[in-house]
N, C-alpha and C positions, 0 to 999 in steps of 0.2 A: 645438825649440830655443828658449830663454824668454833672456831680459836680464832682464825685470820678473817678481819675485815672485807679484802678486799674478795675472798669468796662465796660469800654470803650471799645469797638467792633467797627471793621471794618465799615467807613462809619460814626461813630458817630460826632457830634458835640460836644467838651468839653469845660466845663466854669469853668476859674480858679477863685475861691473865694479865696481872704486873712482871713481866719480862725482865731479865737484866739487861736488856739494853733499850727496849720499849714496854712502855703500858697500853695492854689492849686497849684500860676505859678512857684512852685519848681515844681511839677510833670509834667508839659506843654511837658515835652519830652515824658515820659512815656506813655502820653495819645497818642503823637504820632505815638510810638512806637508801640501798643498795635492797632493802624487804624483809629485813631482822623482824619478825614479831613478839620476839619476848629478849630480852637480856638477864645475863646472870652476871652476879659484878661482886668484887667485897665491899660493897656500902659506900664507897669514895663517893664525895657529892659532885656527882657531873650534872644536876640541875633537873629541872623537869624534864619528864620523856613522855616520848607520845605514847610510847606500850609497857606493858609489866615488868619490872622488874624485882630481880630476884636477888636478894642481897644475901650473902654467906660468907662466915670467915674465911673461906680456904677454895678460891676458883678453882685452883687443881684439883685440890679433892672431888671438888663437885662437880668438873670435868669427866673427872674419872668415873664415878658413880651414874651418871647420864650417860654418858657412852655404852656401860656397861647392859645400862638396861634400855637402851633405846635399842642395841643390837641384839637383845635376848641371852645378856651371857653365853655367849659360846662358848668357853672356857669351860662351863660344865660339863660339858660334849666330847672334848677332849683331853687328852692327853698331853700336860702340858711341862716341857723342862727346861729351869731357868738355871745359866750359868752367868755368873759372877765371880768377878779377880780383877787381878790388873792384867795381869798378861795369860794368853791361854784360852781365850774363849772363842775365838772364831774357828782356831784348830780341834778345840775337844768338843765344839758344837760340829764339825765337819766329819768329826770321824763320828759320833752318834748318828748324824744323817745318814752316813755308808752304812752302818751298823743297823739300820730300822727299816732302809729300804732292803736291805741283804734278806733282812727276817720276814719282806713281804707285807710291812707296815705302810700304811700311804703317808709319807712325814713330809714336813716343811721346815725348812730352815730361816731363821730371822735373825737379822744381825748387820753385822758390819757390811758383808757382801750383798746386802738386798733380801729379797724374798727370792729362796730359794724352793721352787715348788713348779710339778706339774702346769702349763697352762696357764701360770701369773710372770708378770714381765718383772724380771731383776734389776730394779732399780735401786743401788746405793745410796740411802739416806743416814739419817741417824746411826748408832748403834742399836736404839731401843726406840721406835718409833711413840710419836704424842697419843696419848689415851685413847683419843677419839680414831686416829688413822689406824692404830692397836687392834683396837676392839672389831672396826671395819674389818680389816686385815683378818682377825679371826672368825668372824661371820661370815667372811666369804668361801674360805679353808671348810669351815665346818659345812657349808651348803654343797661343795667340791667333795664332799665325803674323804675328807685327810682324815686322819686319828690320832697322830702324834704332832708336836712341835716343839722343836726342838730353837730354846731360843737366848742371844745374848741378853743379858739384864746390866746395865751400864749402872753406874752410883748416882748419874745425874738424875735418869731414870728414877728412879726407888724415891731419893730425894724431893723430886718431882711430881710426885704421887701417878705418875703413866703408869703403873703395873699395880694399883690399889687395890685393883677389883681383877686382876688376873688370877684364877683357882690353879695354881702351882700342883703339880704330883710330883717335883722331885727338884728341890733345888741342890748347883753343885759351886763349892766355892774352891775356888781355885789356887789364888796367894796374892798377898797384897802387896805392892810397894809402894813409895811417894808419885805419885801422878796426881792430875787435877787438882791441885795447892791453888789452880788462880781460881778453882769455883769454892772449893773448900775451904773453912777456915784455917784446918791444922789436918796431921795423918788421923788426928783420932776424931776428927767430926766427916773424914773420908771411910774411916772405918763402921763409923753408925751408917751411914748410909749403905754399905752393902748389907751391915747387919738385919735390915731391915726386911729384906727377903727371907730371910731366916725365919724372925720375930710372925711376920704372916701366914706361917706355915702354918695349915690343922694339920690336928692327929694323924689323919690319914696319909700324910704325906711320907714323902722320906727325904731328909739332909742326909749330903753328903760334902764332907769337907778335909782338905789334903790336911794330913796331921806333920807334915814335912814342913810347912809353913809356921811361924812363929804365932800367928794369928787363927788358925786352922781351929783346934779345941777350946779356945778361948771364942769362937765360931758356934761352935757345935752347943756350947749352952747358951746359945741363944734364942734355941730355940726346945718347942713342947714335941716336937717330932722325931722318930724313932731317927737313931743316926748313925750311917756307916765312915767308917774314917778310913783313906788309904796313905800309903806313904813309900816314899823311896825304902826307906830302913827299919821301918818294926817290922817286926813278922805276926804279931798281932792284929795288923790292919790289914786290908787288899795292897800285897806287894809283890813286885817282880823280884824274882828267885834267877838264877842264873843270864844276868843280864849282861848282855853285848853290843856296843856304840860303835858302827864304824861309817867311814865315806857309803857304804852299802848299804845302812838301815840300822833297824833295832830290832832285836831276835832276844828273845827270851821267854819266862813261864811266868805267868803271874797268877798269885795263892787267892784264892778266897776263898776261904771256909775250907770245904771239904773239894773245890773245884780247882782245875787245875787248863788257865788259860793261855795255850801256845802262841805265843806272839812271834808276827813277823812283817814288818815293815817298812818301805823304804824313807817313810822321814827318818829324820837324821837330829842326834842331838840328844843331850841328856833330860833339859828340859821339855822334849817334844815325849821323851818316856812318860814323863810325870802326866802330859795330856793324855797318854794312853790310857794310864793306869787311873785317871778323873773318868773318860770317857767309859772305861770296862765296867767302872763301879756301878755308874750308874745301868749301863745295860746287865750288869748283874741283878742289880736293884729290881729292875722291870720281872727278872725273871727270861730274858731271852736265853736261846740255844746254845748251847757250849761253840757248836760249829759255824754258826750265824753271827756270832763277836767276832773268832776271829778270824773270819772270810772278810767282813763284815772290814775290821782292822785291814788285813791285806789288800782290799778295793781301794781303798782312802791314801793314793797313792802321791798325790798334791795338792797340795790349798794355795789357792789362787793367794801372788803377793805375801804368803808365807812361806819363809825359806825357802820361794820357787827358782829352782835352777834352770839355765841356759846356756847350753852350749854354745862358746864361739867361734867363728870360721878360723880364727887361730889359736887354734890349742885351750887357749884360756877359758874359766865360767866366770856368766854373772851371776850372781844370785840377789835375786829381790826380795825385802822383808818391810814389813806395815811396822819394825822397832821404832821406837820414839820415848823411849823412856830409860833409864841408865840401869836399871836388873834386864830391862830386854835388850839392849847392849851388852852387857857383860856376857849376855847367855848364847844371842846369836853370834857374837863375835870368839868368842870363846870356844865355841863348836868349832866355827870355819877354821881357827889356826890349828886346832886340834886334828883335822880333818885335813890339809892341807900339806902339799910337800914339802919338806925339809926347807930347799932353796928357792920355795916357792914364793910369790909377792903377794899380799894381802892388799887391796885397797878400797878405800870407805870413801864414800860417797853420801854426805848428810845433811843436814843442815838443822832446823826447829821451829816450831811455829810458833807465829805471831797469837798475840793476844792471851796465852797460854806460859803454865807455870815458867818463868824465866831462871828458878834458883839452879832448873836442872839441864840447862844451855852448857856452861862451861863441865860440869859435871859427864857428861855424852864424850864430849871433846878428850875431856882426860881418858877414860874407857878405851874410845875409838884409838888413843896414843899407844896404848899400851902394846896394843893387837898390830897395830896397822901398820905398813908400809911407807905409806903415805896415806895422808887425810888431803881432801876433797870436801872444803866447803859450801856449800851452795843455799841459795833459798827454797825453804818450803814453807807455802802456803804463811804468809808473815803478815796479812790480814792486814789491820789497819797501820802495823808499827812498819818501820823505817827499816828494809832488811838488812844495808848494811848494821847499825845499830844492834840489831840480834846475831850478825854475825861477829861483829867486836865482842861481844857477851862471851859466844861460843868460843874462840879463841882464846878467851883470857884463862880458858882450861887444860890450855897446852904448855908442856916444860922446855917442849924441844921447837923445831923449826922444820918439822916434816910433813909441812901442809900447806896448802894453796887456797885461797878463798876468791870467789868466784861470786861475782852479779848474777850470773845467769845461770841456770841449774843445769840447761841442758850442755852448756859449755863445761862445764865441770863432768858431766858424767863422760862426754865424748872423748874429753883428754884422759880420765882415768882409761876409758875403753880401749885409746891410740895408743897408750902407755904398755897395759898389757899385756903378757908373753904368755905361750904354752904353761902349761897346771898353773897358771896366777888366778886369783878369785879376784874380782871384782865385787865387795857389797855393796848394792847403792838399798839406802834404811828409807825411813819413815812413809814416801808415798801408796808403796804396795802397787795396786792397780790400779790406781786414781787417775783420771782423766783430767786434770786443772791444777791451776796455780790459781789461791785465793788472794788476790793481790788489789790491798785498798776495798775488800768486799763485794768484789768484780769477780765472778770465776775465770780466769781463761783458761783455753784447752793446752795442757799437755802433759804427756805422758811420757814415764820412763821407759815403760814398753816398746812404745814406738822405736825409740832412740836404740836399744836394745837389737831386736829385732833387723837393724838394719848392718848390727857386726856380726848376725848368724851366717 
């Protein structure tokens, strides 16, 4: 079962998807060509075919539903947990990973960083990989004798119909903000789309959704499934009770029920709590060991490219974060001055990607003003647009004149790095651990790491 033309092998079945930026049924011949024996298409008239074709309103749909049962539903087999939000899911999918292996579970992690699992190679795709690569992915997990997976659920995703025919045990929603505006029409047709995960849930399942969120129980009726809610501030919901933010970590008790869960961990940050307290719920939820969460919590001691710190040979840290959106600005940046010494210098290293919501370019800028020392503008990944062009955008977010914008990224982080002193933090945002500049639809290779790396 093929999506892409040009993989298609003798024998295969291929499904033409209308794309936003290509139509499979321009390639319906190619696939043919290449040993397609049957096509599935939405009816569009591409002429006589030499083999069957299978006309349906909705290819994704029917993508999804073929995948599902050409692989034997895996998803039955396992244990399956989808996380959805804007921000938050690669961090409280990381700390359930620690949490399941801690408990002796054999779990897989899917998401932003790759398939994270015993035995399969971590390869950075998607957030939420194509139905068909999905449902493979979980066929292979379930023959590897996994039992849990623990996995990000993107809006494009849901949207898309990739997770149609996924049998969910516990979906967890996180919190929304304005992101993906260039796929979406508005916040509230971004918002049906995560709701969706919700809506699919049977009985058997269980939602959970942060009630801290303005969106949170307006969440929670969305769905027929039993539903536990936590939050920074009711004491009604799973909440941390004697909570403590410092450069050291987060140390506190968090309530559920009659249980009483000691937290201690070196992320950092008020928002990384809230991941905690998403992450606990649901290992509550499962029913794990009081001592197996939070061993579980205290092993989960960095997420790659989230809020990961590095020491540099002088005095100063960098810290790296996958932010790209102006609530994960606020929040990362927020932390760090908070966390930071008095006469210490802050400095941000950023820029915004191409092809992607543009309203929220100058928006980051202002953010990053507020906190920052100096700003450091650079390109990332700016796709097919013009990057100075997105950096004029970025700029026009600034009041002041305490920033520097830069063609080349690694020029920008190097100078922030030269600039530097003892306890100064350096953020360099959005790439995370990305190996490439998406420039013109070209990947080239590089990395902030690298660059990084070579001031330790």
């Amino acid at each position: 079962v093929k999506l892409n033309s040009s993989q298609v092998e003798e024998g295969d079945l291929f499904i033409a998807i209308p794309g936003t930026k290509v139509d499979g049924h321009d390639f319906i011949g190619d696939a043919i060509d290449s040993g397609a024996i049957a096509i599935i298409s939405n009816g569009r008239d591409v002429g006589k075919l030499s083999v069957p074709q299978i006309k349906v309103a909705n290819p994704r749909r029917a993508a999804s539903i073929v995948a599902a049962e050409y692989y034997g539903h895996p998803t039955k087999d396992l244990i399956v947990l989808g996380i959805t939000g804007t921000n938050g899911k690669t961090t409280t999918a990381s700390l359930l990973f620690s949490i399941l292996n801690n408990a002796g579970h054999k779990t897989a992690q899917l998401g932003t960083l790759g398939t994270i699992a015993d035995g399969f190679n971590q390869e950075a795709t998607l957030t939420t990989q194509d139905s068909i690569s999905l449902q493979k992915t979980f066929s292979e997990l379930r023959d590897a004798d996994f039992s849990h997976i623990v996995m990000e659920v993107s809006s494009h995703a849901l949207d898309q119909y990739r997770v149609a025919d996924v049998e969910f045990d516990v979906a967890l929603f996180t919190n929304l903000t304005p992101e993906h505006l260039d796929y979406h029409a508005s916040i509230e047709a971004y918002y049906q789309a995560k709701a969706r995960l919700f809506r699919m849930l049977p009985l058997e399942s269980t939602a959970i959704v942060n009630e801290s969120d303005p969106n949170g129980l307006r969440m929670a009726e969305e769905t027929n499934a039993p539903t536990l809610t936590f939050s920074r501030s009711n004491g009604n919901s799973i909440h941390f009770s004697d909570l403590n933010i410092s450069i050291s970590g987060i140390h506190g008790k968090i309530i559920a029920g009659h249980i009483t869960y000691e937290i201690g961990s070196s992320l950092v940050g008020e928002f990384n709590a809230e991941n905690i307290l998403g992450a606990v719920s649901v290992a509550h939820a499962l029913g794990i060991e009081k001592e197996m969460i939070e061993d579980g919590i205290k092993k989960c001691s960095a997420i790659p490219g989230r809020m990961e710190s590095f020491p540099l040979a002088n005095g100063a840290k960098a810290i790296m974060d996958y932010a790209h959106t102006p609530d994960a600005y606020e929040k990362v940046l927020g932390t760090l001055k908070e966390v930071s010494l008095n006469d210490a210098c802050l400095y941000v290293v950023f820029g915004a990607g191409g092809d992607r919501d543009a309203s929220k370019r100058p928006k980051m800028a202002r953010i990053a003003e507020i906190f920052a020392t100096h700003c450091f503008v650079t390109p990332d990944n700016p796709r097919t647009e013009d990057p100075d062009q997105i950096s004029k955008e970025i700029i026009g977010g600034f009041s002041g004149s305490n920033f520097t914008v830069f063609k080349d990224r690694r020029a920008g982080l190097e100078d922030a790095l030269n600039r530097s002193e003892k306890n100064d933090i350096v953020a360099i945002l959005g790439k995370g651990r990305e190996e490439y500049q998406d420039i013109k639809s070209k990947k080239e290779f590089y990395s902030d790491l690298e660059i990084i790396r070579r001031y330790q």
